[in-house]
N, C-alpha and C positions, 0 to 999 in steps of 0.2 A: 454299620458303615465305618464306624470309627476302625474298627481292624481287621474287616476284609477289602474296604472300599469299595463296598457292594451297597445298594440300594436293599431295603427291606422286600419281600417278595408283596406283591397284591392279591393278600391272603388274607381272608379272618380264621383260617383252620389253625387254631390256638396250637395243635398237639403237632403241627408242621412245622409250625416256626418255631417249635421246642427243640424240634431233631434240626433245625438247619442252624439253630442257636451254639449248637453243642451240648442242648442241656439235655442230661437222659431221667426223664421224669419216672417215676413208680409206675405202675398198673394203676393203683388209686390213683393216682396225679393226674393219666394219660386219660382214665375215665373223666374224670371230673372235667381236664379240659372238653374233652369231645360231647359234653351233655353242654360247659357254657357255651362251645360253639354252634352247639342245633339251636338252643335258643336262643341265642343274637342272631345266627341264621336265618331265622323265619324272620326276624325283622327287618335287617338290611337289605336280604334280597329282594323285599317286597316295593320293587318300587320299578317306574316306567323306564324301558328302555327306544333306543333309535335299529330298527332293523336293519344289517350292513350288507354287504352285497357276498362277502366270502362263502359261508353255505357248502363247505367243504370241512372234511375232516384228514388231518396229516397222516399218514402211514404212521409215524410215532404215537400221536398220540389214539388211534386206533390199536396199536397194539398193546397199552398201558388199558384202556376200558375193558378189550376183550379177552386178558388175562384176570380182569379181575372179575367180570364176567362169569367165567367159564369157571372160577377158584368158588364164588360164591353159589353156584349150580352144583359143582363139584361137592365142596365141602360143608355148606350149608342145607343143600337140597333145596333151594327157594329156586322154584320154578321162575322162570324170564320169558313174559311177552312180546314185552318191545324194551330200546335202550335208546336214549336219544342223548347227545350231544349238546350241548347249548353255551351261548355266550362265546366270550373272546375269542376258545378256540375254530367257532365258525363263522363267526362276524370278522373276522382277520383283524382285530383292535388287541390281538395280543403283545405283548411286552416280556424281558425278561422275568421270570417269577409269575408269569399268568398261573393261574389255577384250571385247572381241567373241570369243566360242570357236568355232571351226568346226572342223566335223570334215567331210572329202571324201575320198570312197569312189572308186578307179579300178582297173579290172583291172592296169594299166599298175605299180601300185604294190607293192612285193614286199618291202621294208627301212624300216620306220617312220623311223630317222633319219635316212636317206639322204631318204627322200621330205621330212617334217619340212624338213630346210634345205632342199632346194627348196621347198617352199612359203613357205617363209619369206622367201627371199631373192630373189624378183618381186613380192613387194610394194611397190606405188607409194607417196608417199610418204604419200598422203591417207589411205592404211590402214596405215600404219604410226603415224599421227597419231590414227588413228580407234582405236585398238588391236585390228587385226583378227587374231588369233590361231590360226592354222591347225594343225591333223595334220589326218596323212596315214595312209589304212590301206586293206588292200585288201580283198575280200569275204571272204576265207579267212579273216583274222586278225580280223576285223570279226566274223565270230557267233564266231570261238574266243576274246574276251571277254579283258578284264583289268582291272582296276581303273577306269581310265580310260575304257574301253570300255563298263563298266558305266554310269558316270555316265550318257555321252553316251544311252545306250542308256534309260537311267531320265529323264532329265532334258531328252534333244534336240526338238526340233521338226524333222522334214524336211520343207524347202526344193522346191515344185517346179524343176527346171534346164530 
């Protein structure tokens, strides 16, 4: 704030607020942030939210998910069943610096944290800017529900892929 006169974004993605900092971390650095933020992430998200009436998603940030979408099908080959949206961007409680929640459904996927930093770490840098914020779950662990899974499950909009 002090020298852009900008508020901090409302983000805990450590390796975002590195690039919006100006700070250009190593490869080690950028790993190491995105494994502290899977694991503070399974903590802070886990907690009750108020379902809002918005339940839409922007054309913007519809085209940031399904680029990155379509890059991880493309270039990873991890097959996609469903893609759901969640949080601020469809409850309309967004703010300058909101984060993008995405949650992507793949058979392929069988270990939340394992999947997690992969999703995390083929984000280009325009969604790491945009705050695109991905988990990872696979259809099993998807209806057997958690916290987290509740939200997305109350609160997501799915995404045609």
């Amino acid at each position: 704030m002090k020298t852009t006169r900008e508020y901090s974004p409302y983000t805990h993605d450590l390796h975002r607020l590195a690039e919006l900092a100006g700070i250009s971390p190593s490869d080690e650095q950028v790993n190491l942030l995105d494994k502290i933020f899977s694991f503070a992430d399974l903590f802070i998200r886990h907690r009750p939210t108020t379902p809002m009436a918005k339940k839409r998603i922007s054309k913007k940030i519809e085209k940031v998910v399904r680029g990155y979408v379509l890059r991880l099908q493309k270039e990873k080959k991890i097959p996609v069943s469903r893609v759901l949206v969640y949080g601020s961007q469809v409850t309309g409680k967004t703010h300058p610096g909101s984060d993008i929640d995405v949650c992507i459904i793949s058979p392929r996927f069988a270990s939340s944290l394992k999947e997690w930093q992969l999703l995390f770490s083929i984000r280009n840098r325009e969604e790491v800017l945009a705050g695109l914020e991905p988990v990872g779950y696979s259809e099993e662990d998807f209806l057997a529900g958690s916290s987290l899974i509740n939200e997305i499950q109350r609160t997501g909009v799915e995404m045609a892929i």
